[in-house]
C-alpha positions as CSV (number, residue, x, y, z in Angstrom):
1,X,179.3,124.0,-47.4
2,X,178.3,124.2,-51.2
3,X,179.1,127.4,-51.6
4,X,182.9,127.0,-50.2
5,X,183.5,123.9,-51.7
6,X,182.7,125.9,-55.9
7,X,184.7,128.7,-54.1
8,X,187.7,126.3,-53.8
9,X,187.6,124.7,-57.4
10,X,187.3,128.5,-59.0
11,X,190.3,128.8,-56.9
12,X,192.0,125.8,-58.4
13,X,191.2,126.8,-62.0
14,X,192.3,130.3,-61.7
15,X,195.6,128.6,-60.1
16,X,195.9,126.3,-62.8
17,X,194.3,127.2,-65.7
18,X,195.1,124.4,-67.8
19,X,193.4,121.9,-65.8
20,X,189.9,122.9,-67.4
21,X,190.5,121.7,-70.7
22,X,192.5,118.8,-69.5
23,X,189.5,117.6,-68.3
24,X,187.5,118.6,-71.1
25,X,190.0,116.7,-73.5
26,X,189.6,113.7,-71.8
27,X,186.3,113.4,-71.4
28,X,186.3,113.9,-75.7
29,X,188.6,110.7,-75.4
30,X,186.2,108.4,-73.5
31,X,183.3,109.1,-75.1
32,X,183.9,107.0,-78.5
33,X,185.6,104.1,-76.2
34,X,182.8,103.4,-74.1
35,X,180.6,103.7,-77.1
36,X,182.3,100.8,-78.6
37,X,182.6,98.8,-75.3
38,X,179.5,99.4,-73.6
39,X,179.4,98.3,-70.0
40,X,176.9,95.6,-68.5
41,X,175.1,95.5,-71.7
42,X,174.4,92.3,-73.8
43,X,175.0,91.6,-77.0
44,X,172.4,92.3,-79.9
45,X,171.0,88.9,-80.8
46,X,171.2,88.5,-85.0
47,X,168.6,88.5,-86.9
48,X,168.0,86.0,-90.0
49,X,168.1,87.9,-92.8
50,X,164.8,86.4,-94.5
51,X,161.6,87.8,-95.2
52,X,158.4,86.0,-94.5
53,X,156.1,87.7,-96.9
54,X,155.5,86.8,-101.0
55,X,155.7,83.4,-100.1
56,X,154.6,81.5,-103.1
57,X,153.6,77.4,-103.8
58,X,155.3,76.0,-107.1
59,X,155.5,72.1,-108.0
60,X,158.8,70.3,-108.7
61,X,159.6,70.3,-111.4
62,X,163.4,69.5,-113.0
63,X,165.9,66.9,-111.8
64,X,167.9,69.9,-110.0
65,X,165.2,71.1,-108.3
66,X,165.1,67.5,-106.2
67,X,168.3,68.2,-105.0
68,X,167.3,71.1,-103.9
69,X,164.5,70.6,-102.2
70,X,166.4,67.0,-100.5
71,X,168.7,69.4,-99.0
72,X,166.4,71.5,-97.2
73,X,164.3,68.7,-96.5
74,X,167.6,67.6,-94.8
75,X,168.1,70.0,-92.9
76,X,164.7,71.2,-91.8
77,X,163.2,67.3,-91.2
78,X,166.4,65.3,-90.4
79,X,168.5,67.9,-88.4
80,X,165.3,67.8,-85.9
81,X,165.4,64.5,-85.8
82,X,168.6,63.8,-84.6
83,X,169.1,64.0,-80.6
84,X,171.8,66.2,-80.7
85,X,169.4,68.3,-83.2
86,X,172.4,69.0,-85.9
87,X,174.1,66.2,-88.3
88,X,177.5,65.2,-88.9
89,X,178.6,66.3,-92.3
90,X,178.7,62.2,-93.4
91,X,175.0,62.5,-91.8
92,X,173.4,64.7,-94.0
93,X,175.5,63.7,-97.7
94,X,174.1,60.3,-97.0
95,X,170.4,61.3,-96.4
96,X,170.3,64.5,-99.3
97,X,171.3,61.4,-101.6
98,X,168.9,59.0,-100.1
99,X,166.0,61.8,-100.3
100,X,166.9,62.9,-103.9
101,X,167.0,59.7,-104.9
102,X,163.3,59.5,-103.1
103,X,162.2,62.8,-104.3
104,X,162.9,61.8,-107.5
105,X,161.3,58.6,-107.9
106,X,158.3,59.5,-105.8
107,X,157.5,62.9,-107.9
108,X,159.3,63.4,-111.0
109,X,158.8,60.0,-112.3
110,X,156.6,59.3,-115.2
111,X,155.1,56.7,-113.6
112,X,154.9,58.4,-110.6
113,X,151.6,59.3,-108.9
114,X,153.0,62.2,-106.7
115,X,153.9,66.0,-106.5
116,X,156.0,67.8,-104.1
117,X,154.8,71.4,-103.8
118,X,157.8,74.1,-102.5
119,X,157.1,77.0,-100.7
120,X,159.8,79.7,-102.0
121,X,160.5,83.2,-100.0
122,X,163.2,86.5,-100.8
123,X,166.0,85.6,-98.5
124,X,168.8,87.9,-98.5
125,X,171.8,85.7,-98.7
126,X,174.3,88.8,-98.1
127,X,175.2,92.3,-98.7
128,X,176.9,91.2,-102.2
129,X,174.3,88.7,-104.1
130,X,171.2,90.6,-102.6
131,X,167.8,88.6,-102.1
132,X,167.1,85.6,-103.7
133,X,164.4,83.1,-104.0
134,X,164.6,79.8,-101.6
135,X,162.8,76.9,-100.2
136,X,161.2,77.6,-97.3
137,X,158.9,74.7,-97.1
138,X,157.6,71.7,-98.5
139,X,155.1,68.8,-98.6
140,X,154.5,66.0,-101.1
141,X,151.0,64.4,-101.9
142,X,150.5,60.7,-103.4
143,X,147.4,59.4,-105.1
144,X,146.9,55.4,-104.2
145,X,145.9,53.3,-101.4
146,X,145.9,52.7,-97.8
147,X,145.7,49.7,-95.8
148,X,147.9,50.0,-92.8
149,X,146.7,51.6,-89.1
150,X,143.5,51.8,-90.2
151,X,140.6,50.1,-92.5
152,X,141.7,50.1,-96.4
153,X,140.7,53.0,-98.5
154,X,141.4,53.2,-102.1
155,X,141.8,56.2,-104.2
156,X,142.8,58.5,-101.7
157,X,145.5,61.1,-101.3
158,X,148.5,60.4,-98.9
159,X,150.0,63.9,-97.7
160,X,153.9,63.2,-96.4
161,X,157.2,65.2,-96.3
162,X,155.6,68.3,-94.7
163,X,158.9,70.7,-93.6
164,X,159.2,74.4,-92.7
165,X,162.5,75.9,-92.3
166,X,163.6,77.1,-88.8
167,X,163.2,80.8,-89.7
168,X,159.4,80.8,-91.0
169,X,157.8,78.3,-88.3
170,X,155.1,79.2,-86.9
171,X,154.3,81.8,-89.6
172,X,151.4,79.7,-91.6
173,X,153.6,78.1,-94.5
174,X,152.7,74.7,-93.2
175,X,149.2,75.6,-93.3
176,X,149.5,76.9,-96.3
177,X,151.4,74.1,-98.1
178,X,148.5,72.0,-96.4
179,X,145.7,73.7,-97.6
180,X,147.3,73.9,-101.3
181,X,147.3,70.1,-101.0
182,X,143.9,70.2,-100.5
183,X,143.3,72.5,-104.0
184,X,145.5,69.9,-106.1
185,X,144.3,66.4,-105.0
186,X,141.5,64.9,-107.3
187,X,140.5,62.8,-104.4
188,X,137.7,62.9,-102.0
189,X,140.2,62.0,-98.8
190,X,143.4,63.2,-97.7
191,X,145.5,60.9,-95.0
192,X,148.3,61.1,-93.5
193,X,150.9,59.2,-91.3
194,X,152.3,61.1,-88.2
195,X,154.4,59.9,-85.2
196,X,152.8,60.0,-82.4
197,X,155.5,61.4,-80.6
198,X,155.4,64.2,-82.3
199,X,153.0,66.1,-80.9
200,X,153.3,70.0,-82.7
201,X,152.7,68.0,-86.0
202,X,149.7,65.7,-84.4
203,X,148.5,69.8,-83.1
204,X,148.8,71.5,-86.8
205,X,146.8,68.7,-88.5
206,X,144.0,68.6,-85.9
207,X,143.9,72.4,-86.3
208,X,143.4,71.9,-90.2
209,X,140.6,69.4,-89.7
210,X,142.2,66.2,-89.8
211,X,140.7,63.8,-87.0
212,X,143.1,60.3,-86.0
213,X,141.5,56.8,-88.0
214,X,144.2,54.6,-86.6
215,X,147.4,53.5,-85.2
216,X,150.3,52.0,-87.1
217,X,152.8,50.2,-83.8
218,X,154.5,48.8,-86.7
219,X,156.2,51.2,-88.8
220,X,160.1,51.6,-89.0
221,X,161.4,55.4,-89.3
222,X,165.2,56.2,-89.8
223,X,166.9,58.2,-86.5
224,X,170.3,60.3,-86.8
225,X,172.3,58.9,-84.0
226,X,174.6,61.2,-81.9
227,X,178.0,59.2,-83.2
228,X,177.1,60.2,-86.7
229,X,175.3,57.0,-87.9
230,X,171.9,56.2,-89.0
231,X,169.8,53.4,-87.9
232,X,166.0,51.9,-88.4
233,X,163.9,51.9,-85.5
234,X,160.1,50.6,-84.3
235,X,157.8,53.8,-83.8
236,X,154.3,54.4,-83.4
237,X,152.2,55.9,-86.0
238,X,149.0,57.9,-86.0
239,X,146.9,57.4,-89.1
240,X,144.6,60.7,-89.7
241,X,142.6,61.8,-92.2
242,X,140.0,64.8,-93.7
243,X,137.3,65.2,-96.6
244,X,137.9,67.6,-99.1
245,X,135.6,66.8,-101.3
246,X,131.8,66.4,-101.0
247,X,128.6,68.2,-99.6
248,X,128.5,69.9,-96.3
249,X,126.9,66.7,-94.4
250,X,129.7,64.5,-95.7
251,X,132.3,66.0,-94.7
252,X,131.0,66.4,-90.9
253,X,129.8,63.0,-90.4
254,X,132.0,61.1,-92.5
């Protein structure tokens, strides 16, 4: 049955010879259309143009810099905040002034007892300005007191405003921006105020050695709403805390 069936297209082609490279031409002229429209095949997901390694830790340092780093704070702390996790353009110009204005007063201050530490990376912004250095992280540290959620201490360090951008979580910067905390403070102890609700930030401190001293029911944190506005409302607060300083013994049993 084969053999009659190739007997009967050799018949065909010596019939019509032109059929052969009909075909042939065709085929030549589906080949780069179904290369460009592949079927059943999903689309290639794309990737962030960043780069996770030569991450380095600077302090800031210049008025411009705070606007900076209160824009990516912005966008890396507030955005996640927010329950439809994005803001409204009026969102986010009202909270990069509020946190330059913060940043600002709280670390480049004369008076001021803080520092914010940035963590910068090469990201390639495009194919025409190349790769450039940007915030990828940050975390401020405060020298003072503490006497709410948990027994006063004085002369401590209070860590706050710990971010990572989307594209390098879970890659160590926030360990790292910790740990470089850790080298600046003078201080014997570090604390730190978390919401309890937020339970990946509660997981990355324990990780890092910090152990829970107290609960703060009364503190006030500012939510992005989904109709674009802002308002002050009644979390609750972990109070946690590590020694960095001292012998071996102390810093196990105290």
């Amino acid at each position: 049955l084969h053999i009659s069936r190739l007997g009967r297209i050799r018949a065909m082609l010596r019939r019509r010879p032109t059929v052969l490279p009909l075909l042939f031409l065709l085929a030549l002229l589906a080949l780069p259309f179904s290369q460009t429209f592949p079927i059943a095949q999903r689309p290639a997901r794309k990737s962030p143009r960043v780069s996770s390694s030569k991450v380095t830790v600077e302090r800031l340092k210049g008025q411009g810099d705070a606007k900076q780093a209160a824009g990516f704070f912005t966008d890396a702390f507030w955005s996640s905040k927010s329950a439809a996790k994005a803001l409204t353009p009026a969102q986010r110009s009202t909270l990069i002034r509020r946190q330059t204005s913060e940043f600002r007063t709280r670390y480049l201050s004369p008076s001021s007892p803080g520092t914010l530490l940035c963590a910068f990376a090469p990201v390639q912004a495009s194919e025409i300005l190349g790769v450039a250095e940007s915030i990828v992280g940050c975390v401020g540290f405060e020298s003072g007191d503490v006497d709410k959620g948990s027994r006063p201490m004085e002369g401590v360090s209070v860590l706050s405003n710990l971010a990572v951008g989307l594209d390098f979580r879970k890659r160590g910067v926030a360990k790292r921006l910790c740990r470089a905390v850790e080298t600046e403070t003078n201080d014997d102890w570090i604390y730190l105020y978390v919401e309890a609700s937020n339970r990946p930030a509660v997981k990355l401190y324990r990780s890092l050695g910090y152990r829970g001293c107290g609960v703060d029911k009364d503190a006030r944190s500012l939510v992005p709403l989904e109709d674009g506005g802002l308002e002050t409302r009644k979390v609750e607060v972990k109070v946690m805390r590590k020694r960095v300083r001292g012998n071996f013994l102390e810093k196990i049993f105290f």
